[in-house]
C-alpha positions in Angstrom: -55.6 28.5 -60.8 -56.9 25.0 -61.4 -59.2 23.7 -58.4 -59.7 20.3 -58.1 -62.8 19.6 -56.1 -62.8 15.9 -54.0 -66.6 13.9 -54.3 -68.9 15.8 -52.6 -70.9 12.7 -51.1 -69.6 12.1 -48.0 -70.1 8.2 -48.5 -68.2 8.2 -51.6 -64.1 6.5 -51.7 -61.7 8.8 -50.2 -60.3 11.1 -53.5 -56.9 9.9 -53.7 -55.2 13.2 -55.4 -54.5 16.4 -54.5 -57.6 19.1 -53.8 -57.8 22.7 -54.1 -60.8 24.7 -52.8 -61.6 27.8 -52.3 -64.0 27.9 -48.8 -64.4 24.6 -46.6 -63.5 21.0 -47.5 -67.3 19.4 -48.0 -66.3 17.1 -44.6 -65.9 20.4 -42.4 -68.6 22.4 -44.3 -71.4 19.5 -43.2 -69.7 18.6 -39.9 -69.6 22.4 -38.3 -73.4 22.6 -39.9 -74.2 19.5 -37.9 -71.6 20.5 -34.6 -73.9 24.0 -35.1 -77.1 21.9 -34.1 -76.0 20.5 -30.9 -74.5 24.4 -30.0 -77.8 25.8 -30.5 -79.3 22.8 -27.8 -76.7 23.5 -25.8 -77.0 27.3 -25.9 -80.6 26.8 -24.9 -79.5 24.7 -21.9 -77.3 27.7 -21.0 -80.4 30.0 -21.0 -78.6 31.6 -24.2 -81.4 32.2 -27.1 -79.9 32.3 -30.6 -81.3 31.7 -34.7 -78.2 30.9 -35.6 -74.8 29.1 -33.8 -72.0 31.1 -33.5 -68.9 29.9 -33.8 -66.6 29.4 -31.1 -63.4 28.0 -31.1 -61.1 27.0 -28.5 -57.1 27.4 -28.7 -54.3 25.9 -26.7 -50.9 26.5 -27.0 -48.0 24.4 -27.2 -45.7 24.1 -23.2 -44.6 20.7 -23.2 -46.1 18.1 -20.7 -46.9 21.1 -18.8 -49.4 22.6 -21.9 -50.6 18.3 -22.4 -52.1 18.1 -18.7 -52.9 21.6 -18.3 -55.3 21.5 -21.5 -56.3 18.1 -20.3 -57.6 20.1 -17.6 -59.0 22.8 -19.5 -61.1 20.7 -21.5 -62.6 18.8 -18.4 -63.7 22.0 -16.6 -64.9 23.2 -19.7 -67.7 20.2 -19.7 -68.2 20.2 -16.4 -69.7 23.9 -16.8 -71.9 22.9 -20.5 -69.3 25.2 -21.9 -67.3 22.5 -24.3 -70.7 22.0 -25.9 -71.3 25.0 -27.4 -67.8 24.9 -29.2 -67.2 24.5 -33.1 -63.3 24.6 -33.1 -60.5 22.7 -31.1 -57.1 23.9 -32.1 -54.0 22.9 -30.6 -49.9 23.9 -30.8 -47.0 21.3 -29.8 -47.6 19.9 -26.3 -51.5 20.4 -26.3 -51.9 18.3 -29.3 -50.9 15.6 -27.6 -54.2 16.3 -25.2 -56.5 16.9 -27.7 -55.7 13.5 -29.1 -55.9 11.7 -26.0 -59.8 13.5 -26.2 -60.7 12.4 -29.5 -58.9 8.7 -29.4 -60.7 8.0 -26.2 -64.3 9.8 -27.5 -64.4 12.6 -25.7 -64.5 10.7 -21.7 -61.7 13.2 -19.6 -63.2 11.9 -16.5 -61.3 8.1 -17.5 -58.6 10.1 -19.4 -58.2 12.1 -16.1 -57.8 9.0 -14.1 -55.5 7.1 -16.7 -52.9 9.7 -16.7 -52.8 9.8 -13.0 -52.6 6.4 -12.7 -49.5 6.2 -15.4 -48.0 9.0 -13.8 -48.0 7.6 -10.1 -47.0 3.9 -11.6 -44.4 5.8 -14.1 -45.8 3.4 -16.5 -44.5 3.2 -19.8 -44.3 0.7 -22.5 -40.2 1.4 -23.4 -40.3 -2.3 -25.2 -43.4 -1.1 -27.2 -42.0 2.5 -27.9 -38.7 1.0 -29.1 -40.5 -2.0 -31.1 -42.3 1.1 -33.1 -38.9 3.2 -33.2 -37.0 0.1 -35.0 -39.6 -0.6 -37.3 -40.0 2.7 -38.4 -35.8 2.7 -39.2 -36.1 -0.7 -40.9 -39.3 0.2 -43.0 -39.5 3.8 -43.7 -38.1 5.4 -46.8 -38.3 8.9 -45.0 -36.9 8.0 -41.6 -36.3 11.0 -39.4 -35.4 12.5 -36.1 -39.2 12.8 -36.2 -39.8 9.1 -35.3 -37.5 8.5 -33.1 -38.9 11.7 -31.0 -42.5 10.3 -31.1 -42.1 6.6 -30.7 -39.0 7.3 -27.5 -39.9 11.2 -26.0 -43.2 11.6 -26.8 -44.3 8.3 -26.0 -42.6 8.7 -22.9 -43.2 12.1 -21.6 -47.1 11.2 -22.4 -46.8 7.3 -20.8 -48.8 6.3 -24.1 -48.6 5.0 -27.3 -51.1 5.8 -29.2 -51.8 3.4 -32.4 -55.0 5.0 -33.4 -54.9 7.3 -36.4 -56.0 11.1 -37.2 -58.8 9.5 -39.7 -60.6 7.6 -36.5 -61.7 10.8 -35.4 -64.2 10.9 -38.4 -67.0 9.6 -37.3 -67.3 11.9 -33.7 -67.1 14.7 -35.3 -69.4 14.2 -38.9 -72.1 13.5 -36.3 -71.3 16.8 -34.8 -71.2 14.9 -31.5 -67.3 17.0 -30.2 -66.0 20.3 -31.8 -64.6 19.8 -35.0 -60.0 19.7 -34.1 -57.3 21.2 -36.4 -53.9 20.2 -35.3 -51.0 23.1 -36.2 -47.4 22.5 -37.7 -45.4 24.2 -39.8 -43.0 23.7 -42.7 -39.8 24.2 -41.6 -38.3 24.4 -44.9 -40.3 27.8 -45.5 -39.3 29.2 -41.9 -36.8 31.6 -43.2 -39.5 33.2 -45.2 -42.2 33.0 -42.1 -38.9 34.9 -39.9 -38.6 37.6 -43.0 -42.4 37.7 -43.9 -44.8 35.9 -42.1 -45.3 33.8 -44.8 -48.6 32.4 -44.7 -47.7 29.0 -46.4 -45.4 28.1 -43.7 -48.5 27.4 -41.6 -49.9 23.8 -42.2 -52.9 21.5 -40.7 -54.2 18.5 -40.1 -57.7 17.4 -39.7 -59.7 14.0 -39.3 -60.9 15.2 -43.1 -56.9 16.7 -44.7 -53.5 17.6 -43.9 -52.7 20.6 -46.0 -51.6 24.2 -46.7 -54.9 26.4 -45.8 -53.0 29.5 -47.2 -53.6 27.7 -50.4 -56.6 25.5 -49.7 -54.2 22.8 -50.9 -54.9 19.0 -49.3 -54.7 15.6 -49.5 -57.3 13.6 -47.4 -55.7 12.6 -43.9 -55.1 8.9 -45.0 -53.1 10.0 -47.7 -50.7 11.7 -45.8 -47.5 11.0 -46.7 -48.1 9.2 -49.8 -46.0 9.8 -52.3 -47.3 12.1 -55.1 -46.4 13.5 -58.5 -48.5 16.0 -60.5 -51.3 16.0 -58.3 -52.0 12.3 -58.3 -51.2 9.9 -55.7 -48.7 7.3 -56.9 -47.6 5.5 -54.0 -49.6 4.7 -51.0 -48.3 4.6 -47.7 -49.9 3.2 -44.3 -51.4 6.3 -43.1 -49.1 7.1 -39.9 -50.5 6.7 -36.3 -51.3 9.3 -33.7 -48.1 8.6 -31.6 -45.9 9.9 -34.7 -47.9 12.6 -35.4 -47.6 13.7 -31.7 -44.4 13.7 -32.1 -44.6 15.3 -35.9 -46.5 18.6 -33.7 -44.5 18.6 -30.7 -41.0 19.0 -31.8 -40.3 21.8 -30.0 -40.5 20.8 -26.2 -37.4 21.6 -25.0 -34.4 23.9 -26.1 -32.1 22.9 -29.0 -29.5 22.2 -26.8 -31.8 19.9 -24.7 -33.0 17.7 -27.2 -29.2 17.1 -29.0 -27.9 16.2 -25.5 -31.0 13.7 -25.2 -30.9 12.3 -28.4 -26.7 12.1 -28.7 -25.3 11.9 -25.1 -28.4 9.8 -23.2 -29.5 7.6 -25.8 -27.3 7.5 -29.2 -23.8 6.8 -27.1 -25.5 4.7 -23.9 -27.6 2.5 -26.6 -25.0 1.9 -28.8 -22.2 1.3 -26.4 -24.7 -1.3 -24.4 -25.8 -2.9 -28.0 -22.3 -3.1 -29.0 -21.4 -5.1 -26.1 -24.2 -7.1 -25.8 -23.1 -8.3 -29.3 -19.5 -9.1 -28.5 -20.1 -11.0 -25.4 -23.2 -13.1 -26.8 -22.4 -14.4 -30.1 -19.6 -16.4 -31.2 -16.8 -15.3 -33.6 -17.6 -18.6 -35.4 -21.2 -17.7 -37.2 -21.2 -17.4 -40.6 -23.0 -13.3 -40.1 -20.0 -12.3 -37.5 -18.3 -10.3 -39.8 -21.3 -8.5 -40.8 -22.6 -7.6 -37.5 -19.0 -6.1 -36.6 -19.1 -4.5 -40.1 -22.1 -2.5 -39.3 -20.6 -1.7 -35.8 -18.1 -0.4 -37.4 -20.1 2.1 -39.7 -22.3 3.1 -36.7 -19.2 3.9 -34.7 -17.7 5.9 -38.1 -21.2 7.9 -38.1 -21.6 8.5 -34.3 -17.7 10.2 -34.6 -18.8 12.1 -37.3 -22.0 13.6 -35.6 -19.7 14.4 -32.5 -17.3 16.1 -34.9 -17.3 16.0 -38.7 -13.6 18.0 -39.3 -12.2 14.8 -36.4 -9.0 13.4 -38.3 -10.2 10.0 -36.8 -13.0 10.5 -39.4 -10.6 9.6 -42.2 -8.9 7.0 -40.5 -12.2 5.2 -39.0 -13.3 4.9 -43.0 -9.6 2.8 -44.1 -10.2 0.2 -41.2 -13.7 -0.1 -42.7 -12.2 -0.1 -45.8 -9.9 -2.6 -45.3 -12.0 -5.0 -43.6 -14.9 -4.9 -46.7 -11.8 -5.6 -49.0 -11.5 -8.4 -47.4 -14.8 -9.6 -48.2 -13.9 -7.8 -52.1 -16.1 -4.9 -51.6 -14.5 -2.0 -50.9 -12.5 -1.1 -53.7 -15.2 1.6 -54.7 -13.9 3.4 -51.4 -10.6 4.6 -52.0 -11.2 8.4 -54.2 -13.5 9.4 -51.5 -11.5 8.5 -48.9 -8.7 10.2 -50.0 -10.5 13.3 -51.2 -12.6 13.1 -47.8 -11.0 16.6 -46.2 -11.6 18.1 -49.3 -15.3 17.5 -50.6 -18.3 19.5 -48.7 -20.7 18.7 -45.8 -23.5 17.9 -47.8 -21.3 15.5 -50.0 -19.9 13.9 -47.0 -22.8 13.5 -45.4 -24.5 11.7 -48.8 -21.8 9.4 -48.6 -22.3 8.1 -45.2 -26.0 7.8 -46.3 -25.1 5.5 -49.4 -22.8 3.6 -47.1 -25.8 3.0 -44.6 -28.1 2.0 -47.3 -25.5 -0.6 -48.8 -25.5 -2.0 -45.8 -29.1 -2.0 -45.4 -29.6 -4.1 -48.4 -26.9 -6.9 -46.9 -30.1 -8.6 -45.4 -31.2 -9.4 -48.9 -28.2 -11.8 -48.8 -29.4 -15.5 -48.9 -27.5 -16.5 -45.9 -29.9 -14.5 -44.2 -32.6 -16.6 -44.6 -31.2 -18.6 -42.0 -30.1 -16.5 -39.3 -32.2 -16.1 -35.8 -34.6 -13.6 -35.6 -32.5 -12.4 -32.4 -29.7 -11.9 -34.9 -31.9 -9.9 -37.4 -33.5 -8.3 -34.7 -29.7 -6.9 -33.2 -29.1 -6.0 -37.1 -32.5 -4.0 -36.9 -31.5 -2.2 -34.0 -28.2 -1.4 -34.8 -30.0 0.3 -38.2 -32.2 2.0 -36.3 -29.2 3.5 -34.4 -27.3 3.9 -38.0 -30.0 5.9 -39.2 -30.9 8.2 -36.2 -27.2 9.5 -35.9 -27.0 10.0 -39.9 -30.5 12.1 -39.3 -28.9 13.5 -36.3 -25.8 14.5 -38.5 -28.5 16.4 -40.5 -31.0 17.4 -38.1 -33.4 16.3 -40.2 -37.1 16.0 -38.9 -40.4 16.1 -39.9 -39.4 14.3 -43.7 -42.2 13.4 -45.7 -43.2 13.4 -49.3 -44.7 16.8 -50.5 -47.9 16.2 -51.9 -47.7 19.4 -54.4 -44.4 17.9 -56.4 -44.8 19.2 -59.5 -48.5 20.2 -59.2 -49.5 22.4 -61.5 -52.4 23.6 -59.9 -49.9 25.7 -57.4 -47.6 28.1 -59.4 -45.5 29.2 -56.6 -42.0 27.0 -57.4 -41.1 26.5 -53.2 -44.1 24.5 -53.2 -44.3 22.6 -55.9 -40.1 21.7 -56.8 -39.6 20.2 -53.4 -40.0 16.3 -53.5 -40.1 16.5 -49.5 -41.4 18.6 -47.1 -40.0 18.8 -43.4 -43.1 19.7 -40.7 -42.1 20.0 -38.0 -44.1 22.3 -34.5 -45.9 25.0 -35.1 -44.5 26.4 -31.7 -41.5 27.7 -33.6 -43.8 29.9 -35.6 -46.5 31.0 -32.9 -47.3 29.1 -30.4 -51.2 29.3 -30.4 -53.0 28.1 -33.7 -54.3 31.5 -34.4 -53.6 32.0 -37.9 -55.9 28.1 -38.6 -58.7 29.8 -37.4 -58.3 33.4 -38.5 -59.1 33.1 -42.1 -62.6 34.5 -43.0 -64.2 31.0 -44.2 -64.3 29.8 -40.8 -65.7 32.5 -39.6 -64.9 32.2 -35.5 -67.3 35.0 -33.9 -65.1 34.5 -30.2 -62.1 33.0 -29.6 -61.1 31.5 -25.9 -57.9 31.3 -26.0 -55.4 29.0 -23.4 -52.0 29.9 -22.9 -49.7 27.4 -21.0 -46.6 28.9 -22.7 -42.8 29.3 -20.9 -42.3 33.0 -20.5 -44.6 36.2 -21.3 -47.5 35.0 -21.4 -48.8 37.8 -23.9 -46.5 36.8 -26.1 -48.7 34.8 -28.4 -50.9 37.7 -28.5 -48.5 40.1 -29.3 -47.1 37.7 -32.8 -50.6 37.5 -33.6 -51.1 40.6 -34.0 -48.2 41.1 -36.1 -48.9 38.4 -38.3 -52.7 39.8 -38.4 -50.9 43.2 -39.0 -49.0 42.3 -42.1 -51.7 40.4 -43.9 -54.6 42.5 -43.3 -56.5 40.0 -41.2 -59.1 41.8 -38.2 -57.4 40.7 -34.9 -58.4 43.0 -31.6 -55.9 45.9 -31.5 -53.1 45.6 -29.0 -51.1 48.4 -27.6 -47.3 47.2 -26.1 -47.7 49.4 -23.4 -50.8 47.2 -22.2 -49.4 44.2 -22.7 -46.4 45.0 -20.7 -48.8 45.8 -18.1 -50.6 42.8 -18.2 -47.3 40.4 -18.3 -45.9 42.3 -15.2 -49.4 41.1 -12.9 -51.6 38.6 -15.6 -55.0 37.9 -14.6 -57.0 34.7 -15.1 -59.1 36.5 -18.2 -57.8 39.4 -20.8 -60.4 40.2 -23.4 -59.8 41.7 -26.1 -62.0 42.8 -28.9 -62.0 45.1 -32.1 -64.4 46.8 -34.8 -63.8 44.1 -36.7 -62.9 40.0 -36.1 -63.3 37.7 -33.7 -63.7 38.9 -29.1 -60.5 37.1 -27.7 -60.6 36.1 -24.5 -56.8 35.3 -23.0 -56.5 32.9 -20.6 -52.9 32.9 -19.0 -52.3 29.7 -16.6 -50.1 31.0 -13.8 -51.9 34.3 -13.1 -52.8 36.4 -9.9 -56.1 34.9 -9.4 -55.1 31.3 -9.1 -51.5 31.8 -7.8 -51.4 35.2 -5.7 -47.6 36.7 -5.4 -46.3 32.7 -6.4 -46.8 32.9 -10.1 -42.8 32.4 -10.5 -42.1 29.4 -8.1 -45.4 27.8 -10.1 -43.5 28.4 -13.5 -40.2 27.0 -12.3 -41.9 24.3 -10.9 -43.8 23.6 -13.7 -41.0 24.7 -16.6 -41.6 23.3 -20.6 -38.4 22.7 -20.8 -38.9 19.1 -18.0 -38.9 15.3 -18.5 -42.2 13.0 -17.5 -39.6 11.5 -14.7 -39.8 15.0 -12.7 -43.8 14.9 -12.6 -45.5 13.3 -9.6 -49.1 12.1 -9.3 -49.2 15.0 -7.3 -47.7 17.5 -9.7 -50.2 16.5 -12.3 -53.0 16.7 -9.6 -51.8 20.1 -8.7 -51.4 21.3 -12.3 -54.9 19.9 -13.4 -56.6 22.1 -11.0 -55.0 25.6 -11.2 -55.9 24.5 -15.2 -59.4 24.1 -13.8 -59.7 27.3 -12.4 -59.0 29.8 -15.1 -62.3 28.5 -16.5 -64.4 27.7 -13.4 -63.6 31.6 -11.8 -64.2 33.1 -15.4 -67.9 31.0 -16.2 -69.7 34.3 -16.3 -67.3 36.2 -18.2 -67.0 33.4 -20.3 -71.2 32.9 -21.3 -71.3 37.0 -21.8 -68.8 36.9 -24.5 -70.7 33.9 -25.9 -74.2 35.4 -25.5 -73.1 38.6 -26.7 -71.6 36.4 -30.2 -75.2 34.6 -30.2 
C-alpha cells in the first residue's frame, strides 16, 4: 500500500494531499509527548510518582443537550480536583461534542463557560438572525448543501444558544504546547452503516482532530483545513473555506432526537411555517409591477412543487403543480424542455424524479446571473436567497441527505478497497448511530490508552455502550475488559456512580453512568424523564442546567479516590 507521509516539521505549510501513516500523525506523536510532560507535573502534584506518563483518556457520550451540559460539568469537576490535568485524550459522541468545543474555543476556562451558558439559558438568548444569516449563505454558496447545515446553523445553534465561528484548526496551538488533552471528535460514514450493522466495519468510524479529519481504520487523512476540499487521486484540487465549529457541531450531533422528531421539526415547524410566512411576506410587499415579479412567483412556485413532493411524492397534484409551472415559464419561452418528463412523470423512478427537481432548482439558481439583476434591491436578492435556501432544504429533505461532502480518497490509489475510493462524496453524519461513546478512536494499539474514564449521559441502559463495545472489540480482536450480560443486567437494574472494569489485557475502564443510586437514590427515572435526549433548549431552565451541572459534578467528586487508584495503579 502506498503511504504518503505529510512534512514532518511542524512549522512547515500544511501538506495539501491525502496522507497515509501507519502509527500517529507527527502533530499528535509531538503534542501527547509534550501533553505527557505536564501529566507527569501534575501526577507529582497528586502525590502520584511515575518515569513515564500514562495515558489517560477521557470519553463522553453523545445525549443531546442533556450529554452538552452534563460533560460541561464533568470536565469542570474534573479540574477542580487536578484530575483534567493528568489526561492525554478528550473524546466525544454527538451532544458532548458540542461541550468539548465550547472548552477548546474558549481555552480551556469552564468557570466563564459555566456562567455563559447559565446566563444564555436564563435570557433564552439566541442569535436566530445570525443562525439564519449562516443557514442562507450556506444554501446560496455551497456546492454540497445538506440537511447537515441547516441542523447546525438553526437546531444546534439553538439548542446550544451559540454560534460558534471559530474552526477545528484554532485548537492547534493549545494542544501542540501540551497545555489541554489532546480531543478527537467521532462521526461516522453513513454510507458504510449497512456494513457497520452486518460487520462492525471498522471504516465506518471516522475522526476529526485540530491536526486531520480521517478514516483511522486506514490511517487515511487530510489535514483539518482541508476538509472538505475537493480531491482527486490523492491531491487536493479544489480548496474550500475550511468549515466552522457551528457546522461541525452539527456534522457530529445528528442524532439528537428520534427520526420522527427531527422530520416533524424540519417539515411541519419550520419548512411549511417559513415558507407560508415568506410567501406572504412577498405577495403583500412588492408590487406586481417590478420587472423580477414574475421570477419571485416563479420560484414560489417551484418551492411549493417541491414542499408537495416531500409531503407525498405518488400526490396526483405532483403532476399537475409541474403544467402550471410549465405554462407560466412558456410564457417567458422556457419551458418547452418540460413536456416528456412531465408526461412520463408517474412512470420514471424516485431517484430520476428527484434529479429532476434538482436540475429544476439549479436553473433557477442561475436566474440571478441575469443582467436585470444587477439592479434589483438587496431586500429583493436577499427574499430570492431565502426562498433558495428553503428550495434546497426540502429537495435535501426529499432525500434525507446529510452530512455531504467531497471524499477525499476519490480515486486514490493508495486505498484499494473500491467503497472508499469510487464514491465522489461521503455523507458523515453522528457517530451515536454506531456507538455512542468514541471507544473504538481510542482503542487502536498506537494510542496506547493505559485507563479509560468513561462518561455516559446516554437515553436508556446505561451499559449499553459497554455492552457494543465489547462486541465490536469482540469481532476485531481488540483487548477490551470482559463483560458478562448477566452483570450488566445487574448493574442497569440499580447503576452506581463508578463500574470498573478491567481485563488481562487493554485498557481499566472505569464507567461512569449519570443518573445512578449514589447521586439520585430511588429517583433515577423522574431524573431521566426530566432530563430526556430526545428535548428542545426551550424546555431547559437556568435551573435545570444548574441542577444537571451538579449531579454531573458528583459522579467525579464522590469517585476522586477511586478515580487516582486506577491512575496510580496505570502510573
Amino acid at each position: 500500500r502506498t503511504t504518503i507521509n505529510p512534512p514532518k516539521s511542524l512549522n512547515a505549510p500544511i501538506y495539501s494531499g491525502v496522507f497515509i501513516i501507519p502509527g500517529l500523525q507527527e502533530e499528535e506523536r509531538v503534542a501527547v509527548q509534550k501533553r505527557g510532560h505536564q501529566v507527569l507535573r501534575a501526577l507529582h502534584g497528586l502525590c502520584i510518582q511515575a518515569e513515564q506518563a500514562p495515558i489517560i483518556a477521557v470519553l463522553c457520550s453523545g445525549g443531546g443537550l442533556r450529554a452538552h451540559i452534563a460533560c460541561l460539568g464533568v470536565l469542570s469537576e474534573l479540574r477542580r480536583h487536578g484530575l483534567l490535568d493528568v489526561v492525554t485524550y478528550l473524546a466525544s459522541v454527538s451532544g458532548s461534542t458540542w461541550a468539548m468545543s465550547s472548552f477548546y474555543a474558549k481555552d480551556g476556562n469552564l468557570e466563564d463557560i459555566e456562567a455563559e451558558l447559565k446566563r444564555r439559558f436564563d435570557q433564552r438568548e439566541w442569535d436566530w438572525y445570525g443562525s439564519l444569516q449562516e443557514a442562507v449563505w450556506s444554501a446560496k454558496t455551497l456546492k454540497n448543501y445538506s440537511l447537515t447545515d441547516f441542523w447546525a446553523y438553526l437546531v444546534v445553534s439553538k439548542q446550544t444558544r451559540e454560534l460558534q465561528g471559530s474552526h477545528l484548526s484554532s485548537m492547534k496551538t493549545l494542544v501542540d504546547e501540551g497545555r489541554m488533552p489532546y480531543p478527537i471528535f467521532a462521526a461516522i460514514d453513513n454510507d458504510l452503516h449497512s456494513a457497520w450493522q452486518k460487520e462492525k466495519n471498522q471504516k465506518t468510524w471516522f475522526e476529526f482532530t485540530p491536526h486531520h479529519a480521517g478514516y483511522p481504520a486506514l490511517r487515511a487523512y487530510v489535514a483539518a483545513t482541508h476538509f472538505g476540499s475537493q480531491f482527486k487521486e490523492g491531491r487536493m484540487v479544489r480548496q474550500e473555506p475550511e468549515r466552522d465549529l457551528t457546522f461541525l457541531r452539527g456534522l457530529w450531533g445528528s442524532a439528537l432526537a428520534s427520526l420522527e422528531e427531527i422530520r416533524k421539526f424540519i417539515w411541519g415547524e419550520y419548512l411549511e411555517n417559513r415558507r407560508v410566512k415568506a410567501s406572504r411576506y412577498f405577495i403583500q410587499g412588492f408590487s406586481p409591477n417590478f420587472s423580477y415579479t414574475w421570477k419571485m412567483k416563479d420560484l414560489l412556485a417551484l418551492l411549493d412543487l417541491v414542499m408537495a413532493y416531500v409531503e407525498d411524492p405518488k400526490s396526483p397534484s405532483i403532476q399537475e403543480k409541474l403544467r402550471g409551472l410549465q405554462q407560466e415559464l412558456e410564457a417567458q419561452r422556457k419551458g418547452l424542455w418540460m413536456s416528456e418528463i412531465i408526461q412520463s412523470w408517474t412512470e420514471i423512478s424516485l431517484e430520476e424524479q428527484e434529479q429532476f427537481l434538482e436540475y429544476l432548482a439549479y436553473c433557477f439558481q442561475r436566474q440571478k446571473q441575469d443582467p436585470t439583476w444587477q439592479v434589483q434591491t438587496s431586500l429583493m436578492v436577499a427574499l430570492w436567497d431565502y426562498f433558495v435556501f428553503l428550495l434546497k432544504t426540502a429537495i435535501c429533505c426529499s432525500k434525507w441527505e446529510w452530512g455531504t461532502t467531497y471524499n477525499f480518497l476519490h480515486k486514490y490509489g493508495g486505498v484499494r478497497d473500491p467503497a472508499m475510493h469510487t464514491r465522489e462524496l461521503l455523507h458523515l453524519v453522528d457517530a451515536g448511530f454506531a456507538i455512542n461513546t468514541p471507544y473504538p478512536l481510542v482503542l487502536p494499539p498506537i494510542r496506547q490508552v493505559d485507563l479509560i474514564l468513561s462518561f455516559d449521559f446516554s437515553a436508556g441502559d446505561p451499559f449499553q455502550t459497554i455492552r457494543d463495545t465489547a462486541k465490536y472489540c469482540q469481532h476485531h480482536g481488540i483487548p477490551f475488559p470482559p463483560v458478562e450480560e448477566a452483570v450488566l443486567q445487574e448493574w442497569s437494574r440499580a447503576p452506581r456512580s463508578c463500574h470498573i472494569l478491567r481485563g488481562a489485557a487493554g485498557p481499566v475502564v472505569m464507567h461512569f453512568p449519570l443518573f445512578n443510586t449514589d447521586n439520585c437514590g430511588d429517583d433515577i427515572q423522574s431524573w431521566t424523564d426530566r432530563y430526556s435526549t430526545f428535548q428542545w433548549s426551550d424546555s431547559y431552565s437556568r435551573d435545570m442546567v444548574t441542577q444537571l451541572l451538579e449531579v454531573s459534578k458528583k459522579n467525579v467528586d464522590m469517585n476522586k479516590t477511586k478515580i487516582l487508584r486506577e491512575v496510580k495503579n496505570v502510573a
